[in-house]
C-alpha positions in Angstrom: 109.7 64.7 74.3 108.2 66.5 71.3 105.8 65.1 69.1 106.0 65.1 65.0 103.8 66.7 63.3 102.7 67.2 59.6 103.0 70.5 57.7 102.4 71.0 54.2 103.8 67.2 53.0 107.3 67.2 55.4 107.7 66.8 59.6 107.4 69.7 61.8 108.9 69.5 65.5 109.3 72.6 67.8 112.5 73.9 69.8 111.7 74.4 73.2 111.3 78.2 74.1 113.8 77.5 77.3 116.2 76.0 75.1 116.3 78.9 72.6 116.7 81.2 75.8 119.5 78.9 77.2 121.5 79.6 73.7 120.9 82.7 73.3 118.9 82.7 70.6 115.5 84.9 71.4 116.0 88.7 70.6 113.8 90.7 73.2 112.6 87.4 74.9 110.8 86.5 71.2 112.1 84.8 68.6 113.6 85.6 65.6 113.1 85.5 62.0 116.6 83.5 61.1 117.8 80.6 59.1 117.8 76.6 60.3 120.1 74.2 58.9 118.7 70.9 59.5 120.8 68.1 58.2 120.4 63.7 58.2 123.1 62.5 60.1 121.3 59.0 60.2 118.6 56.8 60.6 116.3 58.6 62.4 118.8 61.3 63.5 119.5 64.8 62.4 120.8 67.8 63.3 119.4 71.8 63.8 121.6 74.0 63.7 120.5 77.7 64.3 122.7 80.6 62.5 124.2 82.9 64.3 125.0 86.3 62.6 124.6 84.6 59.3 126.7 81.5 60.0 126.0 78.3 61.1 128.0 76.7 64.1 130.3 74.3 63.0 128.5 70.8 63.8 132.2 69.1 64.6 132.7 72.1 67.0 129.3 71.0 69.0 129.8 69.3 72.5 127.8 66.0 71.7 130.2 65.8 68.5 133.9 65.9 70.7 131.9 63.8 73.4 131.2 60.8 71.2 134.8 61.4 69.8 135.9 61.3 73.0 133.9 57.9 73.9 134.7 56.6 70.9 138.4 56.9 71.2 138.5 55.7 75.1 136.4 52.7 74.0 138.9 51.9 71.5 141.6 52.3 74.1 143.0 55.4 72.7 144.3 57.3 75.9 145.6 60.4 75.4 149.5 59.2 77.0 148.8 57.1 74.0 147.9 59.1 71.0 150.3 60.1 68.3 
């Protein structure tokens, strides 16, 4: 677990270097000077999103996003036999 941290008035937590290396993101085995999208989804929830050749991954694309879908619609007891 990371810890929060102040810098300059707003939160500051890091991305783990092995998690930057299992996307793909560290150029040479450093990392690089690109742009961070971080967005409230909720209390106490947000998302990073990392760009990738100057755009930014499409956050209903992500696999947590179709896996709560997912849950969602099988907790509701939408099956897809079921679904129009």
């Amino acid at each position: 677990m990371q810890k929060l941290r102040k810098d300059s008035g707003s939160g500051l937590v890091t991305i783990p270097k092995s998690f930057l290396k299992q996307d793909d993101v560290l150029e040479d085995g450093e990392i690089p000077d690109v742009q961070v999208s971080v967005e409230r989804l909720g209390r106490r929830t947000y998302s990073v999103r990392i760009t990738d050749e100057g755009d930014l991954p499409e956050l209903q694309n992500s696999e947590i996003v179709e896996r709560l879908a997912a849950q969602r619609l099988f907790n509701e007891g939408i099956r897809p036999e079921t679904a129009d």
